[in-house]
VOGU-3710 file (C-alpha; in Angstrom, 3 decimals, decimal comma):
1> xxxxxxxxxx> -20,892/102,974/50,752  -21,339/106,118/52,314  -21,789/103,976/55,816  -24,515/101,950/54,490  -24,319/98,559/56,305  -23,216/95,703/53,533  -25,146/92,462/54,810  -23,702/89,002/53,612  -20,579/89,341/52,856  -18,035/86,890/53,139
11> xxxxxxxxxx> -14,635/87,254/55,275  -12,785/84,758/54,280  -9,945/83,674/57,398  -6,613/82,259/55,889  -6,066/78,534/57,728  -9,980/79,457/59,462  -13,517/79,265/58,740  -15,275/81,991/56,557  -17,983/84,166/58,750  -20,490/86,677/57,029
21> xxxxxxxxxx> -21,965/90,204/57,705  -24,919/90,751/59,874  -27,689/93,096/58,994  -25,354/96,225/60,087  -22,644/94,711/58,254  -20,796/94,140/61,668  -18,524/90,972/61,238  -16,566/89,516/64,572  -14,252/86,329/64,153  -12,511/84,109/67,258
31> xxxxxxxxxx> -9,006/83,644/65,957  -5,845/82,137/67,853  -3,411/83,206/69,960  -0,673/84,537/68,019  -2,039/83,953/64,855  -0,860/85,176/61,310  -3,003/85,553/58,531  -5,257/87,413/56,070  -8,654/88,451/56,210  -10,291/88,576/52,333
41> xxxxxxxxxx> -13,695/89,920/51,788  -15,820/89,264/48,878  -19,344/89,898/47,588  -21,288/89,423/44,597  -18,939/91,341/42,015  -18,257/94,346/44,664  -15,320/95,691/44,872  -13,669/96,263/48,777  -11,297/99,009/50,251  -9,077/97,713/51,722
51> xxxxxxxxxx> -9,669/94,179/49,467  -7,928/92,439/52,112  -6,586/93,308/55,763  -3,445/91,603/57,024  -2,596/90,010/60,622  0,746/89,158/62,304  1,286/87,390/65,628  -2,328/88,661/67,295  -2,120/88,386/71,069  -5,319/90,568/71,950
61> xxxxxxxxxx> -8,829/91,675/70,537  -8,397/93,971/67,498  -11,492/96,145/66,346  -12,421/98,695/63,617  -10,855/96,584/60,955  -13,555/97,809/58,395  -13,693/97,176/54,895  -15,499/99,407/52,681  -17,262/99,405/49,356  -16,489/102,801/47,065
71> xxxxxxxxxx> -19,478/104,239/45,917  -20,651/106,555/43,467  -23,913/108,988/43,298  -26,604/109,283/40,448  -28,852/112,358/40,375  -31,409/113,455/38,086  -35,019/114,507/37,871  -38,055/113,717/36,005  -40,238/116,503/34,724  -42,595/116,965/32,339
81> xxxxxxxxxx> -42,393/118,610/28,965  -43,597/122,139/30,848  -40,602/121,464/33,403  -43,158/121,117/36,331  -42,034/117,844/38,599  -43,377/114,555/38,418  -43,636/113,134/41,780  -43,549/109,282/43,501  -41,593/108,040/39,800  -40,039/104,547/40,578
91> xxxxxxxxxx> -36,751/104,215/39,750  -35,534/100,565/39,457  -32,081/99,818/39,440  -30,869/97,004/38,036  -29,852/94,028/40,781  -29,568/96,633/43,071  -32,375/99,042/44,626  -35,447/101,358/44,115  -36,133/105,131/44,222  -38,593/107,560/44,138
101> xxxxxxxxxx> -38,953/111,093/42,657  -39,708/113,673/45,816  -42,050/116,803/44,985  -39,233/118,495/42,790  -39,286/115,191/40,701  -35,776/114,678/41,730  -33,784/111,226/42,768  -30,996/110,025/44,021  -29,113/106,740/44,853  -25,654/105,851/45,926
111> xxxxxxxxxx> -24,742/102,566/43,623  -21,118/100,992/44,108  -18,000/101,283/41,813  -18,423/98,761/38,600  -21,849/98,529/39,050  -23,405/98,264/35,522  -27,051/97,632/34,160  -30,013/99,976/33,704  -32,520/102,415/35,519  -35,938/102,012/34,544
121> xxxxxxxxxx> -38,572/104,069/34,960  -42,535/103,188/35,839  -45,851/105,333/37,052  -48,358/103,458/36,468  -48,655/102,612/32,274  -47,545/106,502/31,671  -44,885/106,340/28,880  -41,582/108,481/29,843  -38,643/109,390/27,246  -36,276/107,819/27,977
131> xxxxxxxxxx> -37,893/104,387/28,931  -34,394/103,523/30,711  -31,197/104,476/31,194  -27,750/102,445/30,535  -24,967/102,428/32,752  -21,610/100,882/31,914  -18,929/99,827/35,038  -19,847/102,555/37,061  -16,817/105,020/38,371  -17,233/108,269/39,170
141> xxxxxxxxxx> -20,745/110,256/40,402  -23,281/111,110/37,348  -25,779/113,856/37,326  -28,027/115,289/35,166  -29,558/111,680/34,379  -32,982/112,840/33,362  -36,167/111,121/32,084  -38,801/113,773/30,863  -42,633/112,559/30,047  -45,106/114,792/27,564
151> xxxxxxxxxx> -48,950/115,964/29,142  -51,603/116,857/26,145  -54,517/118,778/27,225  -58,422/118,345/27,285  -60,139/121,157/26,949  -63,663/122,651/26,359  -66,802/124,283/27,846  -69,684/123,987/30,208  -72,986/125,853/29,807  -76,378/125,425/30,686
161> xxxxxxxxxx> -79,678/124,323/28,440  -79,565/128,399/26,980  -75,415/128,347/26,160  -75,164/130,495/29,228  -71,255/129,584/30,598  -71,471/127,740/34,315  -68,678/128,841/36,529  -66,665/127,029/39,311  -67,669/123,211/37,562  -65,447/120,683/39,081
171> xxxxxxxxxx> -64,441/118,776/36,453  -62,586/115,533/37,478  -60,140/113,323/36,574  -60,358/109,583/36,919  -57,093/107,515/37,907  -55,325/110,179/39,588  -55,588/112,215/36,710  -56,485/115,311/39,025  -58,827/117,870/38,342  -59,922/121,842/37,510
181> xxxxxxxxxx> -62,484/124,013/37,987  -64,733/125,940/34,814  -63,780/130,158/34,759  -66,050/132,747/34,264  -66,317/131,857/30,514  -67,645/128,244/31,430  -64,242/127,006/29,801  -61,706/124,817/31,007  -58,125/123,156/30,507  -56,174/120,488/31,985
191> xxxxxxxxxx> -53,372/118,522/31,211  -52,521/114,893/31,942  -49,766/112,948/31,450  -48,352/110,440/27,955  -50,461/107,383/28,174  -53,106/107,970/30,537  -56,194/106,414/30,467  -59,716/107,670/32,778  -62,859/109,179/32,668  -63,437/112,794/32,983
201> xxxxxxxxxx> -67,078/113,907/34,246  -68,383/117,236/35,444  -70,419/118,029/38,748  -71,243/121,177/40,659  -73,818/123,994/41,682  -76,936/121,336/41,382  -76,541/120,790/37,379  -77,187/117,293/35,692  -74,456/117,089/32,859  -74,413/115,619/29,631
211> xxxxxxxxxx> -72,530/113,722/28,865  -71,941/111,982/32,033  -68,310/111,299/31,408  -66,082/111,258/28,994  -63,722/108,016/28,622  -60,275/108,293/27,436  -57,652/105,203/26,952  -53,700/105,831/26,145  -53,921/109,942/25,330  -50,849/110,763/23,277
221> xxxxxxxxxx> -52,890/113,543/21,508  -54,743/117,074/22,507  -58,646/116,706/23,250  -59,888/120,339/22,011  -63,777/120,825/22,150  -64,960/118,335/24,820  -68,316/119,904/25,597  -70,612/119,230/28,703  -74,060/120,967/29,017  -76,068/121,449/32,038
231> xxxxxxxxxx> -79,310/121,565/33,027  -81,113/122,539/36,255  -84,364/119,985/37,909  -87,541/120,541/38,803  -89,981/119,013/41,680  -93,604/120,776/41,384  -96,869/120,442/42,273  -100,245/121,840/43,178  -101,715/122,903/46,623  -105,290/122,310/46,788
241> xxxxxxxxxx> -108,551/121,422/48,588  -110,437/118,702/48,656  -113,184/120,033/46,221  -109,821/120,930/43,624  -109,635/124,407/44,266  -106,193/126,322/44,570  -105,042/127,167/47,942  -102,415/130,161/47,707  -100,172/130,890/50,344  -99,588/127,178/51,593
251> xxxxxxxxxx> -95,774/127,416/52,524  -93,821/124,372/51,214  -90,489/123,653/52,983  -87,880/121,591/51,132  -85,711/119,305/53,588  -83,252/118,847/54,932  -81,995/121,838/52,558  -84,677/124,094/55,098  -85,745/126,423/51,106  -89,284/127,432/51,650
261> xxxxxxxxxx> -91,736/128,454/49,227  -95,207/129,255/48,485  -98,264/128,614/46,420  -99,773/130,845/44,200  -103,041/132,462/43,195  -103,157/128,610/41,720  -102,026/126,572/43,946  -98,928/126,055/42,055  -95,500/125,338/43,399  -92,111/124,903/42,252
271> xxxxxxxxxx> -88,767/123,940/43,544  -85,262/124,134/41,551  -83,173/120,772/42,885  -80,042/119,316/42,219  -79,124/116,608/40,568  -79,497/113,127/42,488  -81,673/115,297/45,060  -82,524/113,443/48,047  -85,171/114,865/50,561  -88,756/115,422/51,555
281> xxxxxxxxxx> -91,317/118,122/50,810  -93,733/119,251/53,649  -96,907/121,125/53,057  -98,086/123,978/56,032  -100,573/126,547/56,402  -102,216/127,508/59,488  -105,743/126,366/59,968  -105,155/123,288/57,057  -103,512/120,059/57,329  -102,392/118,369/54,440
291> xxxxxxxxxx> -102,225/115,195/52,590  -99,753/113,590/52,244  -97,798/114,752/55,041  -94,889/114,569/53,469  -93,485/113,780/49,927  -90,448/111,347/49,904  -87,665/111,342/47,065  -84,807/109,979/46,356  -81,760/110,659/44,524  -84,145/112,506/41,430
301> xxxxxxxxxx> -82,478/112,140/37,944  -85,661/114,034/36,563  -87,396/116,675/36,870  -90,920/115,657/38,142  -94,558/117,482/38,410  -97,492/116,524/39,617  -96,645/116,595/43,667  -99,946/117,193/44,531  -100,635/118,111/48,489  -104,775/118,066/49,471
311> xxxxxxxxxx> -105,693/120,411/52,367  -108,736/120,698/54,664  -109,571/123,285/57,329  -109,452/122,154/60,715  -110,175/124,332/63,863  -111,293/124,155/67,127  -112,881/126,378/69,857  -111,698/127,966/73,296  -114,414/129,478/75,225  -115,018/130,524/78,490
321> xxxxxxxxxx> -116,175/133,001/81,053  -114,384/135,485/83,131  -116,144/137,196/86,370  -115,443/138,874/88,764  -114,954/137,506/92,882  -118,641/138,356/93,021  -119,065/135,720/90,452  -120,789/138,864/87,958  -119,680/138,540/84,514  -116,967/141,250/83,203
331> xxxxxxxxxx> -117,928/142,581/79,970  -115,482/143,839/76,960  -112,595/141,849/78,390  -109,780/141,693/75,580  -108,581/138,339/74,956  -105,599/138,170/72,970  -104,468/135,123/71,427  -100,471/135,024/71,254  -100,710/138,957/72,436  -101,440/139,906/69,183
341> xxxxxxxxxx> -104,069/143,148/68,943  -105,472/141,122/65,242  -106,283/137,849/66,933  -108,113/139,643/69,356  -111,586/138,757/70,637  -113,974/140,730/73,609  -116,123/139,466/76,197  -120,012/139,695/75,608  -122,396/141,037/78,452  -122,300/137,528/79,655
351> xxxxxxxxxx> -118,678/137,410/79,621  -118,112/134,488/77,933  -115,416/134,483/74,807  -115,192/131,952/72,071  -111,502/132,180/70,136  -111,128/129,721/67,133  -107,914/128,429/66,280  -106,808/126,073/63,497  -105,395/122,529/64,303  -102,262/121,925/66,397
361> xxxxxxxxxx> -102,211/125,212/67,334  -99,684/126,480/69,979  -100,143/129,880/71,967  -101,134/131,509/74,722  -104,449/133,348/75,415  -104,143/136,872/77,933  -107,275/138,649/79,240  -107,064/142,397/79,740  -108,686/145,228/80,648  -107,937/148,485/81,776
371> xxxxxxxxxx> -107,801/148,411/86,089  -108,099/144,410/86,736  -105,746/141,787/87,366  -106,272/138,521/86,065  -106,421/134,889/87,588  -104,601/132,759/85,735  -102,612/135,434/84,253  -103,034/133,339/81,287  -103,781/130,256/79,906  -101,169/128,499/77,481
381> xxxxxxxxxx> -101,849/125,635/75,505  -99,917/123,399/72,965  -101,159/121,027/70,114  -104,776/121,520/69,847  -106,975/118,998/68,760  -109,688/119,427/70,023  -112,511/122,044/71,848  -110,931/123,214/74,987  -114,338/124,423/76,982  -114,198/126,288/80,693
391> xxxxxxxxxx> -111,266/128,067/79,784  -112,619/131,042/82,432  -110,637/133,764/84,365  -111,490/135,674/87,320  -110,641/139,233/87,134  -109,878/141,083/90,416  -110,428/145,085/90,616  -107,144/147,030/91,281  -107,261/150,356/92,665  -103,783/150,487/92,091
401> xxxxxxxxxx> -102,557/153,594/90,019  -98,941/152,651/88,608  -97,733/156,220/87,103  -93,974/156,196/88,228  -92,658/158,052/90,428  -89,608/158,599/87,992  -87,134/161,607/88,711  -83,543/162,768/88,529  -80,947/165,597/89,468  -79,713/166,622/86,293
411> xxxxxxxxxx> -76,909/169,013/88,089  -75,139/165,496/88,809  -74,289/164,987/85,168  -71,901/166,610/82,588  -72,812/165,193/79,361  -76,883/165,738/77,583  -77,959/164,400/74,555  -81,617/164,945/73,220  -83,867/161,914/71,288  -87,058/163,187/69,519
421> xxxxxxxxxx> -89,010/159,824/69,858  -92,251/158,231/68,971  -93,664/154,673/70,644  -94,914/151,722/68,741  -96,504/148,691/69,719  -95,666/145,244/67,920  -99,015/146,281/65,655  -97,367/149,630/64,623  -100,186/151,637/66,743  -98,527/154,728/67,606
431> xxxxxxxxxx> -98,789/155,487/71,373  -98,794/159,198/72,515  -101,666/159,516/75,144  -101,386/163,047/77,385  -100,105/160,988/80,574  -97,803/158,732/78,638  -93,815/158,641/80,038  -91,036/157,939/78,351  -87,930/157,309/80,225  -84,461/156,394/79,769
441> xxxxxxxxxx> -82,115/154,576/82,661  -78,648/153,005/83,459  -78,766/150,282/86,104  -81,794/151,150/87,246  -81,177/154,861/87,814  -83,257/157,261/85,822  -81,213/159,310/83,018  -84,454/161,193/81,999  -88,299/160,935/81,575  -90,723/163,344/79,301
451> xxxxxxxxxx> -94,686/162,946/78,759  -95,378/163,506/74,725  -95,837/167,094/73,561  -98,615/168,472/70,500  -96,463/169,081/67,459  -98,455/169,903/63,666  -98,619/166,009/63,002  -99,536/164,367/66,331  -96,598/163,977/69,329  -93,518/163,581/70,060
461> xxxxxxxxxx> -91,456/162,631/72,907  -88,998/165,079/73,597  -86,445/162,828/75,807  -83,542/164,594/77,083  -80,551/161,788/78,308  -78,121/162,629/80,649  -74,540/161,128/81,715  -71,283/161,431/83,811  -69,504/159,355/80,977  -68,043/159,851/77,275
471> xxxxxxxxxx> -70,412/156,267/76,425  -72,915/154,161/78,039  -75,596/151,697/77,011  -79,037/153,155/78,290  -82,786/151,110/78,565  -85,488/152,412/77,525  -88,969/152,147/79,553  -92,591/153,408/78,897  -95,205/153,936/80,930  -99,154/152,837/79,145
481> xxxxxxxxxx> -101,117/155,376/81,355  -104,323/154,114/79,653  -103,560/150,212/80,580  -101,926/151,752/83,921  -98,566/149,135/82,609  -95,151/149,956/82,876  -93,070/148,173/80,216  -89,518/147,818/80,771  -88,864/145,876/77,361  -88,466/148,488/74,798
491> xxxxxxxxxx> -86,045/148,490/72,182  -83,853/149,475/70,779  -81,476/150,220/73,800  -79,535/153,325/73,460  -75,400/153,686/73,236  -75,020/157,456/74,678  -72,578/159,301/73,509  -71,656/163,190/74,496  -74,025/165,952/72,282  -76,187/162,507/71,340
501> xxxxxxxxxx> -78,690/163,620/68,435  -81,074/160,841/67,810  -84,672/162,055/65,417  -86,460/164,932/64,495  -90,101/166,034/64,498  -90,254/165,428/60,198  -88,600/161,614/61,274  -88,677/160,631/64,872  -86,534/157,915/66,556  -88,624/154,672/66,933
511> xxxxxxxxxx> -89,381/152,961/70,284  -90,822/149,507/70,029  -93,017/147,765/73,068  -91,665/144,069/73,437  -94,746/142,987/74,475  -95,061/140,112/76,928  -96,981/139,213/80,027  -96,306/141,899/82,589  -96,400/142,498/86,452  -97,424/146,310/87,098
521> xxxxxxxxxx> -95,067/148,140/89,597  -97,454/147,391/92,863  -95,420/149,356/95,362  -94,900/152,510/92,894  -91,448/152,457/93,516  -90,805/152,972/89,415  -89,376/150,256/89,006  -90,738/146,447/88,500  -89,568/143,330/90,088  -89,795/140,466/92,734
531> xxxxxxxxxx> -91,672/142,881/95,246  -94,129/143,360/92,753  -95,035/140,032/92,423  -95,249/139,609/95,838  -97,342/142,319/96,074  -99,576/141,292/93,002  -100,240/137,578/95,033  -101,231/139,404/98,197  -103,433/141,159/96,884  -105,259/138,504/94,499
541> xxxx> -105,040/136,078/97,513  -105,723/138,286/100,508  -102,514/136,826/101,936  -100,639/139,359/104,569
//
């Protein structure tokens, strides 16, 4: 049997007791010294080679005396009508054993000599041609012992509300039926196999379909024409005040999908959302809060209007005084709120500032004016929600001038490249005063430095780079001779590169000021670090 172990059969001892075979078909039988005999096996209606074995006089242990069961092999496979492979068929043989179809739809089982009965075929309640197959006393090996089964195919479209086709549906099969996907047209096809029974639905890109599914029970026949149409939800509302008047602008964020939108001249907002949508809607605009807070949904099978959000103003103050270490008031002080030149507010003759800011607001508030230093530096604050009074500063007099002290020996260097430049702040306010520097370096080492030049439409800088090496990444710093402020955050950085060409006077190369809170180089030494700090807090302090 092609050494598969025969369990249970019977070895029948002449004169002796009859033993049987163990799981491995391993039989072992205590016989007498010089005993004569036969050993006959038997089992069920098998049929043995040898069908007996015969002894004579044994005097010592005899082994290997193996009977064996001829065998022959049936192979076939089970496709469908298209020839593709039908896989995991059972394959029941009669009074004997199981098989299953592998993922070329192919079996095969060894079955012994005379065995007779039939092969029968199951997948579920799918109907395959032929049901069964007969075999009569077994002989010889078969192949070729086929069963085939017939798909049909369900077909149609998917558009949306306007007949517009909508691409890349899933559209699924119930019951293992498997599934496909809609192509450019909107159209699909599928088959599925003689007798099967499910429920086909569509779902994808957001859409609500109609119908929801499609049943089917026992197909033996094509489905042309099965049709599913879908449409797109809505969630929408107005933003307004408490007296019902539009508030525009009001940005409306749509979580957890993080899709923001905003109001218009109306108030009116909109949101496209999928089908069994779950999520929350969240009203902001600086300087309102809003009520509700937030709009709950869950899993929306409609679209719905009417998600109304009421907002009222709410700010608070931040005032203050700065002077100076005489305790004298410092006039047209520039206080900017988050650095930013629009949010700016100036000290009166008395000093004193008021900034208003809406509620919860987060930021940081920086006094400046040309020659002083500041204590604090600046004042941060987080959440407001309320008036934050005595917010004062004491500015402290600096003789110190900061114009670097730049240079560099441009015999040391092989490669040039020239950049005609302009400097922005983060406003867009070009800066191009007489004693303005512009200066490019490489770990810390000056590669060049040029004050702007007159051209027919205002100034240019007129930066020529230099370098010992074919590329290089270069910084960028500018010196603000009106604030006295050396910035060393200016982007973009520059990758040199031999001959570099970067501008012209018609469309100069941009430099942007990352403007932060700065320390100004104390020690002139052109460049700004530690030392200047330590510098800056001696001097505020009087410490030596």
């Amino acid at each position: 049997m092609n050494d598969i172990p025969l369990s249970g059969a019977t070895i029948a001892f002449d004169k002796l007791s009859s033993i049987k075979t163990n799981v491995n078909g391993y039989f072992e039988k205590d016989v007498c010294y010089n005993w004569s005999g036969r050993a006959t096996v038997s089992f069920e209606n098998y049929i043995f080679e040898p069908d007996f074995i015969e002894f004579s006089t044994v005097t010592n242990n005899i082994q290997n005396q193996n009977f064996i069961v001829p065998t022959s092999t049936i192979i076939g496979f089970v496709k469908d009508n298209l020839n593709n492979p039908f896989i995991n068929a059972t394959i029941q043989f009669d009074n004997w054993k199981t098989v299953n179809t592998d993922e070329n739809g192919f079996y095969q089982i060894d079955i012994f000599n005379e065995w007779l009965g039939n092969a029968n075929i199951s997948y579920k309640d799918y109907i395959f041609d032929p049901p069964n197959i007969s075999f009569d006393s077994i002989g010889q090996d078969l192949s070729n012992q086929n069963f085939s089964i017939s798909v049909y195919t369900v077909s149609g479209f998917v558009k949306d509300l306007t007949g517009n086709p909508i691409s890349g549906i899933e559209i699924i099969f119930s019951d293992e039926g498997g599934k496909t996907f809609t192509n450019s047209q909107g159209y699909y096809c599928h088959n599925v196999y003689h007798n099967w029974s499910g429920t086909v639905i569509a779902q994808g890109k957001g859409f609500k379909y109609s119908p929801q599914g499609i049943r089917y029970n026992n197909v033996s026949k094509h489905y042309p024409n099965q049709q599913y149409v879908g449409s797109k939800l809505s969630v929408s509302g107005y933003c307004l005040n408490s007296s019902s008047k539009p508030i525009k602008e009001v940005e409306i964020t749509m979580l957890p999908d993080q899709l923001t939108t905003s109001s218009d001249n109306y108030g009116f907002y909109s949101f496209d959302i999928d089908y069994l949508w779950t999520g929350r809607l969240k009203a902001i605009k600086s300087g309102y809060s809003f009520k509700p807070n937030n709009r709950e949904f869950q899993s929306i099978e409609n679209s719905i209007g009417n998600q109304n959000f009421i907002g009222d103003i709410d700010t608070y103050s931040v005032t203050g005084t700065i002077f100076d270490q005489t305790s004298k008031p410092i006039d047209n002080v520039q206080l900017y709120v988050n650095e930013e030149i629009q949010n700016s507010v100036q000290t009166d003759s008395n000093g004193t500032f008021e900034i208003i800011v809406h509620s919860d607001w987060t930021g940081i508030i920086t006094p400046e004016k040309q020659g002083y230093l500041f204590n604090p530096a600046f004042r941060s604050y987080e959440n407001i929600t309320e008036n934050h009074t005595h917010q004062n500063f004491t500015g402290i007099y600096s003789e110190v001038n900061n114009t670097p002290n730049w240079s560099i020996n441009v015999s040391q260097f092989l490669y040039q490249g020239m950049i005609t430049a302009i400097v922005k702040d983060q406003m867009d306010n070009v800066l191009q005063s007489d004693n303005d520097m512009l200066a490019a370096f490489v770990d810390g080492k000056c590669r060049g430095m040029i004050t702007p030049s007159p051209v027919a439409n205002g100034k240019r800088f007129f930066l020529q780079v230099w370098s010992d090496k074919n590329s290089e990444k270069m910084t960028i710093n500018f010196f603000d001779s009106k604030k006295n402020v050396i910035y060393t955050q200016v982007s973009p950085d520059i990758d040199f590169v031999p001959n570099l060409e970067l501008g012209m006077i018609s469309a100069p190369y941009v430099f942007t000021i990352k403007k932060g809170l700065h320390i100004p180089d104390a020690n002139r030494d052109g460049e700004v670090n530690l030392i200047d700090v330590i510098n800056v807090l001696q001097f505020i302090t009087d410490f030596k």
